[in-house]
Each structure stands twice: as structure tokens, then as C-alpha cells.
KESE-230104 format. One record per residue (C-alpha): x, y, z; residue number from 0; residue in three letters. Coordinates in steps of 0.05 Angstrom, whole numbers, always signed. Layout:
<recs>
<rec <X Y Z> NUM 'Ala'>;
...
</recs>
This chain:
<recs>
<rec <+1060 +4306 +5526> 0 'Unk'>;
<rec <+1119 +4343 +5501> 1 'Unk'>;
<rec <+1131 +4413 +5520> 2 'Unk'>;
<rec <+1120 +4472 +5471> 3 'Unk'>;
<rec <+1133 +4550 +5468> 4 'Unk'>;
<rec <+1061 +4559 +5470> 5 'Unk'>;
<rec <+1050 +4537 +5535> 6 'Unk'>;
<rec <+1107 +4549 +5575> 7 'Unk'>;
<rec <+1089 +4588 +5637> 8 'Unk'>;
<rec <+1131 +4661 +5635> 9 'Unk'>;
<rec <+1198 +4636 +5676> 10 'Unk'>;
<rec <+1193 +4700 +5715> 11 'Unk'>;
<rec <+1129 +4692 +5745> 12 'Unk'>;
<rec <+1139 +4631 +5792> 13 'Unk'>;
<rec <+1193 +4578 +5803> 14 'Unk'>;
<rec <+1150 +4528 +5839> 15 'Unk'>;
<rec <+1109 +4527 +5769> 16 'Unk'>;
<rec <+1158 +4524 +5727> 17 'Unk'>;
<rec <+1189 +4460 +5761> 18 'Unk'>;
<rec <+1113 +4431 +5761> 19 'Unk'>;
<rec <+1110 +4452 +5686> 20 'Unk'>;
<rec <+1171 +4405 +5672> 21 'Unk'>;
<rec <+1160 +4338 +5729> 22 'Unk'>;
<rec <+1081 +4344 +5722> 23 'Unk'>;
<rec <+1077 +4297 +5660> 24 'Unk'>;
<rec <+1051 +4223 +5680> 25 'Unk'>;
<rec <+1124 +4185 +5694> 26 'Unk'>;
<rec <+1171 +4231 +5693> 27 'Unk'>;
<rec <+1188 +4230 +5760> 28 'Unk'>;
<rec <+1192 +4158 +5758> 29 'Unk'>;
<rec <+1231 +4169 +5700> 30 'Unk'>;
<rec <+1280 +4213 +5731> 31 'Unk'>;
<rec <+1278 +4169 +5796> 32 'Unk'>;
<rec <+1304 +4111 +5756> 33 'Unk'>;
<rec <+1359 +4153 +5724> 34 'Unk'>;
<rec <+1375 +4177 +5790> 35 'Unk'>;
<rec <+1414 +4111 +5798> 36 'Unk'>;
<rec <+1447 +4115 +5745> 37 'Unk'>;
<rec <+1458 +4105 +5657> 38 'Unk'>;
<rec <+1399 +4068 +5632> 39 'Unk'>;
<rec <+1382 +4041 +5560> 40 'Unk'>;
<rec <+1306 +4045 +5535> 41 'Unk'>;
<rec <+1287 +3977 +5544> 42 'Unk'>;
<rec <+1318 +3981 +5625> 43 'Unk'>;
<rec <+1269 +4043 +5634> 44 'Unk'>;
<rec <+1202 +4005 +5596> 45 'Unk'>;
<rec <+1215 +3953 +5643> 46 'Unk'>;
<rec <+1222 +3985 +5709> 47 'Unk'>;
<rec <+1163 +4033 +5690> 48 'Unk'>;
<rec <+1109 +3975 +5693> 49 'Unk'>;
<rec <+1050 +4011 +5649> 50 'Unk'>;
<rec <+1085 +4059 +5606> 51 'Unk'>;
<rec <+1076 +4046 +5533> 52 'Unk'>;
<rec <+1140 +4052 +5485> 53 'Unk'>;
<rec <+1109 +4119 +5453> 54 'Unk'>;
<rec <+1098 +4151 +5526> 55 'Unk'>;
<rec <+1165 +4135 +5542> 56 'Unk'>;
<rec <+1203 +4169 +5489> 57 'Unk'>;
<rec <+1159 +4226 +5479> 58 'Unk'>;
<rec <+1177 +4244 +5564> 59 'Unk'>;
<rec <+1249 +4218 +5549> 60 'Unk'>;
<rec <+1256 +4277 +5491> 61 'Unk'>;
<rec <+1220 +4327 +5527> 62 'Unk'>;
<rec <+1266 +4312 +5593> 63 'Unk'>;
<rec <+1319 +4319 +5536> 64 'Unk'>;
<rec <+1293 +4386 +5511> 65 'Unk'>;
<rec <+1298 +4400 +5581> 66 'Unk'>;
<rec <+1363 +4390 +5602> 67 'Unk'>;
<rec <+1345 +4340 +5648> 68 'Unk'>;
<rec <+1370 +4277 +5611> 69 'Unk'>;
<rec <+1428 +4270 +5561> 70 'Unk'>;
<rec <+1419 +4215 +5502> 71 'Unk'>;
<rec <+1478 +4179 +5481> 72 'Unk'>;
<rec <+1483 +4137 +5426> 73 'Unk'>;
<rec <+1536 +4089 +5407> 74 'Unk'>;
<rec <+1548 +4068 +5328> 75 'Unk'>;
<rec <+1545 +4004 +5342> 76 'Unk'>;
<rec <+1500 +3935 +5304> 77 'Unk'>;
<rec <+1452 +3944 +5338> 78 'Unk'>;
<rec <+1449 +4018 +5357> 79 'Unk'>;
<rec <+1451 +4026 +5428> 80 'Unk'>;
<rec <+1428 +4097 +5467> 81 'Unk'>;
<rec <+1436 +4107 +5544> 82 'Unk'>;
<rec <+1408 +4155 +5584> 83 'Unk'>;
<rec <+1430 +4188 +5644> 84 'Unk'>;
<rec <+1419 +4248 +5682> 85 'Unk'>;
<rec <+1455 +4321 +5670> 86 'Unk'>;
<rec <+1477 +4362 +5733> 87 'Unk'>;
<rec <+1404 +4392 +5724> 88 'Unk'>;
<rec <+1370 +4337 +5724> 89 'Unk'>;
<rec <+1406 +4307 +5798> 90 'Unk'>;
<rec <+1384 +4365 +5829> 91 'Unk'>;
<rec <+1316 +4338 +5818> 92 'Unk'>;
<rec <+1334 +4279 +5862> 93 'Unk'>;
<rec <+1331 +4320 +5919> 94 'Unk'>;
<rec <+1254 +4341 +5904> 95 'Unk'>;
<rec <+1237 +4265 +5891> 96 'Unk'>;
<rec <+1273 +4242 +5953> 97 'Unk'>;
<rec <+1232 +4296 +5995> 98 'Unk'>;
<rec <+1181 +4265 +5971> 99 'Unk'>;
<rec <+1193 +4196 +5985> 100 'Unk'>;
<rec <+1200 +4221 +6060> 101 'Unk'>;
<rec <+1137 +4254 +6057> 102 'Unk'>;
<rec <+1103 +4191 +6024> 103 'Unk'>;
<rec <+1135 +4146 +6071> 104 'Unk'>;
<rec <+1116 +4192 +6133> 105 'Unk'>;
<rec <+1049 +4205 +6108> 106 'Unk'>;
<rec <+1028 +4155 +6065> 107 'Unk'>;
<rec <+1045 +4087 +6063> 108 'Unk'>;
<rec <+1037 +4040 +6122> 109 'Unk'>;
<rec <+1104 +4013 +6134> 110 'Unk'>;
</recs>
């Protein structure tokens, strides 16, 4: 579900929604979380994301993009190839998905 003007919540009213408003979506903080370890192609992402269909993926990828979450490279090369990593924005997220990996872990999961 790609972000539009129409629906964005008013940037001054609350940071905490604003930050929901761009992670909410279904995979993107797996998305980020992959990304998190570093450049990643499309086909690296489809694969680690068990479930996501090709459509999902690029419609998060471009909104994370629109974002400036994520930066898309791509390479003139036979055949084309486009990496994805993270922007400075974008790590600072880590930090929010590693909290809550604690909490999950504490919480949780029985480990």
C-alpha cells in the first residue's frame, strides 16, 4: 500500500504516528530488517521474506523509496541489476526494530 498526500497524517500532530504511518505496512519492517545488514538485490529480499509476492514487494520497496528510507541503485548492465540499501534515515530505524526484537525476545518467544 503505497503512501499518498491524501492520507498522510499532519507531521505536526504526532511523531509516534507518523513513524507508524511509514513501518505499519505488512513487511516493511522485515524489509528494513533485512536491509539493515546490508545492499540487497530484489530477488535476495523475495527470498528472505518467505510469503511476500513480487507486486507487494516493490510496491513497499518504492514507497520506502518515496520515503527516504531505501535508496535504489541500478547498474546498466545485461541484465539490469538494482540494489537496495538503506539511507542514514532508514538505519535509524534499526534501532526501533532492534527494541523490538528485545521486547519480542523478553516477552514473547520461549527461548
Amino acid at each position: 500500500m503505497a503512501l499518498t498526500k491524501t492520507n498522510h497524517i499532519d507531521e505536526t500532530v504526532c511523531p509516534i504516528a507518523r513513524t507508524a504511518e511509514i513501518i505499519g505496512g505488512k513487511w516493511t519492517l522485515l524489509i528494513i530488517r533485512d536491509l539493515a545488514s546490508g545492499v540487497k538485490r530484489f530477488n535476495q529480499l523475495e527470498r528472505s521474506l518467505h510469503g511476500i509476492s513480487p507486486k507487494t514487494l516493490s510496491e513497499r520497496l518504492r514507497s520506502l523509496e518515496e520515503e527516504g528510507i531505501i535508496i535504489r541503485q541500478t547498474f546498466a548492465e545485461v541484465p539490469p541489476r538494482v540494489e537496495y540499501s538503506l539511507t542514514t534515515k532508514g538505519r535509524d530505524l534499526s534501532i526501533v526494530i532492534e527494541s523490538m526484537r528485545s521486547y519480542g525476545k523478553r516477552w514473547l518467544c520461549n527461548e
